[in-house]
MDTraj code that builds the backbone (N, CA, C; nanometers):
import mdtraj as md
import numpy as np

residues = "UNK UNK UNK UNK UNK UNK UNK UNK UNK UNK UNK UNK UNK UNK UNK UNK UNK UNK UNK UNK UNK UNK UNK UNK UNK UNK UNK UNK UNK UNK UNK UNK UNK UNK UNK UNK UNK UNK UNK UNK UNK UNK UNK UNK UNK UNK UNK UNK UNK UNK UNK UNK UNK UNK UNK UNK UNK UNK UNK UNK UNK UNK UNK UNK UNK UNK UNK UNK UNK UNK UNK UNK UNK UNK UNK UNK UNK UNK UNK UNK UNK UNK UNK UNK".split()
xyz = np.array([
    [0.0851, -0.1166, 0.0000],
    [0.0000, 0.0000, 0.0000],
    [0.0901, 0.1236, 0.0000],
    [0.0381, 0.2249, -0.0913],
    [0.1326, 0.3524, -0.0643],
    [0.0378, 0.4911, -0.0620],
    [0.0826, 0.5617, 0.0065],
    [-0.0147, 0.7140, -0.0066],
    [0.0990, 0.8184, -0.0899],
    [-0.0035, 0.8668, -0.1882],
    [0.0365, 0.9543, -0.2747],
    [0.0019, 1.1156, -0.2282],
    [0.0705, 1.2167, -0.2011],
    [-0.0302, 1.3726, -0.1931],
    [0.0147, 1.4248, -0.3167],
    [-0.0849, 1.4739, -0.3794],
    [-0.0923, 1.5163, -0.5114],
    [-0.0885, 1.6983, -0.4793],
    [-0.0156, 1.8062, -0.4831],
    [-0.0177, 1.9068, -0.4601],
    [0.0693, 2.0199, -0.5403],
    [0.0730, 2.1424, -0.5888],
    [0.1632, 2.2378, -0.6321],
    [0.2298, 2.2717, -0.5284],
    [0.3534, 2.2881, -0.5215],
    [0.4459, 2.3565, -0.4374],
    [0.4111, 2.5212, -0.4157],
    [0.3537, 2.5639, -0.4956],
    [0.3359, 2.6889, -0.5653],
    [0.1902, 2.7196, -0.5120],
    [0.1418, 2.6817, -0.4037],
    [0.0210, 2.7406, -0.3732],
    [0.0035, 2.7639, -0.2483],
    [-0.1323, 2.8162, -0.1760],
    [-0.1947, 2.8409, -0.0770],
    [-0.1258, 2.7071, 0.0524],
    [-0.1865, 2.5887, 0.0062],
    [-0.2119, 2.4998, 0.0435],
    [-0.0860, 2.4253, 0.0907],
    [0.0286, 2.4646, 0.0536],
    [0.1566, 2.3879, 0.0533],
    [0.1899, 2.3762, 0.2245],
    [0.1875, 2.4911, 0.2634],
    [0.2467, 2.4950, 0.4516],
    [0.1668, 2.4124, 0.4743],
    [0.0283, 2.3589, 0.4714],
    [-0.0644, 2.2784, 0.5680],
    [-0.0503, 2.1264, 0.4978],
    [0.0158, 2.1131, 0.3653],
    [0.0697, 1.9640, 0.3098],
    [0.1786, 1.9397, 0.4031],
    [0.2272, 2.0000, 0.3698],
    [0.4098, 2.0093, 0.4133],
    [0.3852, 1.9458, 0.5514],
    [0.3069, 2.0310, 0.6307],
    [0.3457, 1.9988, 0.7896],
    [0.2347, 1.8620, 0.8072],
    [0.0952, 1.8605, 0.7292],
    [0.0715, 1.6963, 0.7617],
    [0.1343, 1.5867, 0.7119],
    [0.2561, 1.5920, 0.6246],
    [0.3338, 1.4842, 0.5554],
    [0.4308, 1.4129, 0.6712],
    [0.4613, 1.5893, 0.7302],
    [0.5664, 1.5790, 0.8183],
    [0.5242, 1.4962, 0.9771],
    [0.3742, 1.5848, 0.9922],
    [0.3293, 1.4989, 1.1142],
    [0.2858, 1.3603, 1.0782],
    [0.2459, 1.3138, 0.9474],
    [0.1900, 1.1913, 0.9673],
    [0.3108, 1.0659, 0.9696],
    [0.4533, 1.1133, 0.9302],
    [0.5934, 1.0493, 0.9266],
    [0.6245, 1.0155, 1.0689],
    [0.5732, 1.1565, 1.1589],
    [0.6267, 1.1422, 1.2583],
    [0.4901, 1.0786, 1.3737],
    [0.4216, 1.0918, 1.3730],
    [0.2884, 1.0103, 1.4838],
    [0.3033, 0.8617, 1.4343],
    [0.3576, 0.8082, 1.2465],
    [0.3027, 0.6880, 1.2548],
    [0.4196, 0.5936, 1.1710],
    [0.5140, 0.6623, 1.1557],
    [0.6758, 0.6078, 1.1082],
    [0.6273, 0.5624, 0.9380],
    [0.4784, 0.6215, 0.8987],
    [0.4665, 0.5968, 0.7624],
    [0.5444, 0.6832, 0.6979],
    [0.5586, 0.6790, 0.5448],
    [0.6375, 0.7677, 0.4553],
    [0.4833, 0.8173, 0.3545],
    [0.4703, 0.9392, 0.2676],
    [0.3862, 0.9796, 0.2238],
    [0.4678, 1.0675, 0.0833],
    [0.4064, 0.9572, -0.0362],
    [0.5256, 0.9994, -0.1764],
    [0.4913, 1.1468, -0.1972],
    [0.5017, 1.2591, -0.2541],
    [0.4880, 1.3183, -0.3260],
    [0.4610, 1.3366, -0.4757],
    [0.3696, 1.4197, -0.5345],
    [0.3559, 1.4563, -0.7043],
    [0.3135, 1.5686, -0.7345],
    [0.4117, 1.6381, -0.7898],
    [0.3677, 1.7032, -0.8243],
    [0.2850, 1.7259, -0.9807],
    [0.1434, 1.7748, -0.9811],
    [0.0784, 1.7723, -1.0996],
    [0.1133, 1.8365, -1.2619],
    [0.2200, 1.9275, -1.1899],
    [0.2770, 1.9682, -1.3298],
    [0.3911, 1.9192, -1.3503],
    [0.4239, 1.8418, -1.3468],
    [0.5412, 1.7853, -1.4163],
    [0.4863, 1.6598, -1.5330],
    [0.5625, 1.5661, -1.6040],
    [0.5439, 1.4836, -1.6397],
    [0.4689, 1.3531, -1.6023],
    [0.5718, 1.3357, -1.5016],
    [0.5152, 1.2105, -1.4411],
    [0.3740, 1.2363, -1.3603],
    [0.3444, 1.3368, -1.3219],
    [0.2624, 1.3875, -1.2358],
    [0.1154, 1.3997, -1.3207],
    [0.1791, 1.4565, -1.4827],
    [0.0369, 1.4694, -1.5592],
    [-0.0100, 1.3010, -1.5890],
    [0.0742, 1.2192, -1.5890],
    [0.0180, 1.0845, -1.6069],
    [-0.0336, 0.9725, -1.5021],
    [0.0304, 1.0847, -1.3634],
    [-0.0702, 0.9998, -1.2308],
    [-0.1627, 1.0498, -1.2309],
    [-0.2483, 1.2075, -1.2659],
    [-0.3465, 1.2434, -1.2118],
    [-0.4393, 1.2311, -1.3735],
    [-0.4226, 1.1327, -1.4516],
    [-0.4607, 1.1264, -1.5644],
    [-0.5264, 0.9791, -1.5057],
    [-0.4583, 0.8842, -1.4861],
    [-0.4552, 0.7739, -1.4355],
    [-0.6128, 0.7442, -1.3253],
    [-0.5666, 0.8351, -1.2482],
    [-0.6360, 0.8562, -1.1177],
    [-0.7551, 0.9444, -1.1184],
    [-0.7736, 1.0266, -1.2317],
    [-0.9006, 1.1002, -1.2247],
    [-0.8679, 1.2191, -1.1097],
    [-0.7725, 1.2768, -1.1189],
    [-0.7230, 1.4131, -1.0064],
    [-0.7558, 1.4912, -1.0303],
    [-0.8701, 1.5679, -1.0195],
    [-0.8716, 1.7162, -1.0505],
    [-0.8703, 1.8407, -0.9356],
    [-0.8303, 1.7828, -0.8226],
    [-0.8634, 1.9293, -0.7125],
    [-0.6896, 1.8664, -0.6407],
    [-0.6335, 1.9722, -0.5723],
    [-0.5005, 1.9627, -0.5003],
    [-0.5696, 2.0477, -0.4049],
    [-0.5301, 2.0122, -0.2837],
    [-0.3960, 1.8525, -0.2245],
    [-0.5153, 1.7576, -0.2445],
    [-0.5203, 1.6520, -0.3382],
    [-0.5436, 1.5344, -0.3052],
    [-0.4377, 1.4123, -0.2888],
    [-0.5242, 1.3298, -0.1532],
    [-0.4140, 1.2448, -0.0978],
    [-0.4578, 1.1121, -0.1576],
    [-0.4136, 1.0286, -0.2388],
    [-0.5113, 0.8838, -0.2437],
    [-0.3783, 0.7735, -0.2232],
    [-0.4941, 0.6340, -0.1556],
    [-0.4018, 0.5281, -0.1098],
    [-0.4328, 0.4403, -0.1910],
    [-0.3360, 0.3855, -0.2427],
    [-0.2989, 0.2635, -0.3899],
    [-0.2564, 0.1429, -0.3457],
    [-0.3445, 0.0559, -0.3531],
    [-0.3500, -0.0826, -0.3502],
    [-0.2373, -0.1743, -0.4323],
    [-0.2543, -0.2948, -0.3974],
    [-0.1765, -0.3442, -0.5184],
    [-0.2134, -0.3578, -0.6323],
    [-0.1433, -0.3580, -0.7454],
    [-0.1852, -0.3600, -0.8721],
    [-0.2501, -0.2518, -0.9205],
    [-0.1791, -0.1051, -0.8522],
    [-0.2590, 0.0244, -0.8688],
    [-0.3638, 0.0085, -0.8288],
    [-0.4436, -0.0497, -0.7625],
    [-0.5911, -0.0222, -0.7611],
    [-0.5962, 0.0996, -0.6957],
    [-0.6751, 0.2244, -0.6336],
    [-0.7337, 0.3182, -0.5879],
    [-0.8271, 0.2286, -0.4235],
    [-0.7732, 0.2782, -0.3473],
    [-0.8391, 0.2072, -0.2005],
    [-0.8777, 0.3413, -0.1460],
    [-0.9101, 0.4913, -0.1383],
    [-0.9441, 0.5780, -0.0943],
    [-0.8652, 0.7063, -0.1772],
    [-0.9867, 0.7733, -0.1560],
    [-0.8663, 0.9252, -0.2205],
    [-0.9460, 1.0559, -0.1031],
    [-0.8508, 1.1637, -0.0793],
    [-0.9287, 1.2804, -0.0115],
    [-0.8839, 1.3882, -0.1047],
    [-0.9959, 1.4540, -0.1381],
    [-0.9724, 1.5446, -0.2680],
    [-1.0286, 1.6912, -0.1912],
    [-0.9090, 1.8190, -0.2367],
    [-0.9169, 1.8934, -0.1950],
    [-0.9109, 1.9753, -0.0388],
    [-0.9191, 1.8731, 0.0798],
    [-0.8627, 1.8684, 0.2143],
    [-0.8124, 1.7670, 0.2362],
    [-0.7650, 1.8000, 0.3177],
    [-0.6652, 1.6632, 0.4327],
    [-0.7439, 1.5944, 0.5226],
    [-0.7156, 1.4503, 0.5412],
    [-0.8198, 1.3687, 0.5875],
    [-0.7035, 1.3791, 0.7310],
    [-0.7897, 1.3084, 0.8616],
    [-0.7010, 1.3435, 0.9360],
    [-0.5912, 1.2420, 0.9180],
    [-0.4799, 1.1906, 1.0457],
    [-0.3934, 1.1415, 1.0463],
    [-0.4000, 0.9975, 1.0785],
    [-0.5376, 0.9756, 1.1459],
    [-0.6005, 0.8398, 1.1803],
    [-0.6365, 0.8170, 1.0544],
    [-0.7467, 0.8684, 0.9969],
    [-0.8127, 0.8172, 0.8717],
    [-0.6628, 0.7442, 0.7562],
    [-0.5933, 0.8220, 0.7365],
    [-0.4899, 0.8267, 0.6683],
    [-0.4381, 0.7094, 0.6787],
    [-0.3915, 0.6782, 0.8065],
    [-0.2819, 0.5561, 0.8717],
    [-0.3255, 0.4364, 0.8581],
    [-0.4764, 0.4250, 0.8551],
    [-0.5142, 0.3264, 0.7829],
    [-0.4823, 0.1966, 0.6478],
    [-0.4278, 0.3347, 0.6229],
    [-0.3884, 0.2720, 0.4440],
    [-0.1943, 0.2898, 0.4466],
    [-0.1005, 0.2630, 0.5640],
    [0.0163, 0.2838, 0.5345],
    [0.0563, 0.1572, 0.4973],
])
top = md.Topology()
chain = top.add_chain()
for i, resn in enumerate(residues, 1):
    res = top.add_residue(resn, chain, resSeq=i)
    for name in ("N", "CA", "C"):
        top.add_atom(name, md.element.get_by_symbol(name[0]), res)
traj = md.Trajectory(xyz[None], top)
């Protein structure tokens, strides 16, 4: 299982990614990838995935499947840990 946050560096929203990436590393020793949507690789995850609002966070099953996504807020740190 892996959690993806889908976000611009370049926005509003970045200080309150930043510091739940950071708290959810640190309350639950998970890791949380990063993508950014404008890049390359980024236009072909959120192509993939149906992404249209940032920060969305979604947790990927095996075989890519999609097991939850939170689109546009942050789910808390429980909800989250679920899927590490």
């Amino acid at each position: 299982m892996r959690l993806v946050m889908v976000y611009r560096e370049k926005s509003e929203a970045r200080m309150s990614v930043e510091t739940f990436i950071k708290d959810f590393k640190h309350r639950t020793g998970g890791e949380i990838e990063t993508m950014d949507p404008d890049t390359r690789a980024g236009q072909n995850f959120i192509e993939t995935y149906g992404i249209v609002e940032y920060p969305t966070l979604i947790a990927i099953g095996p075989g890519g499947t999609e097991m939850a996504k939170w689109r546009g807020m942050l789910p808390t740190i429980s909800e989250a840990s679920a899927y590490k």
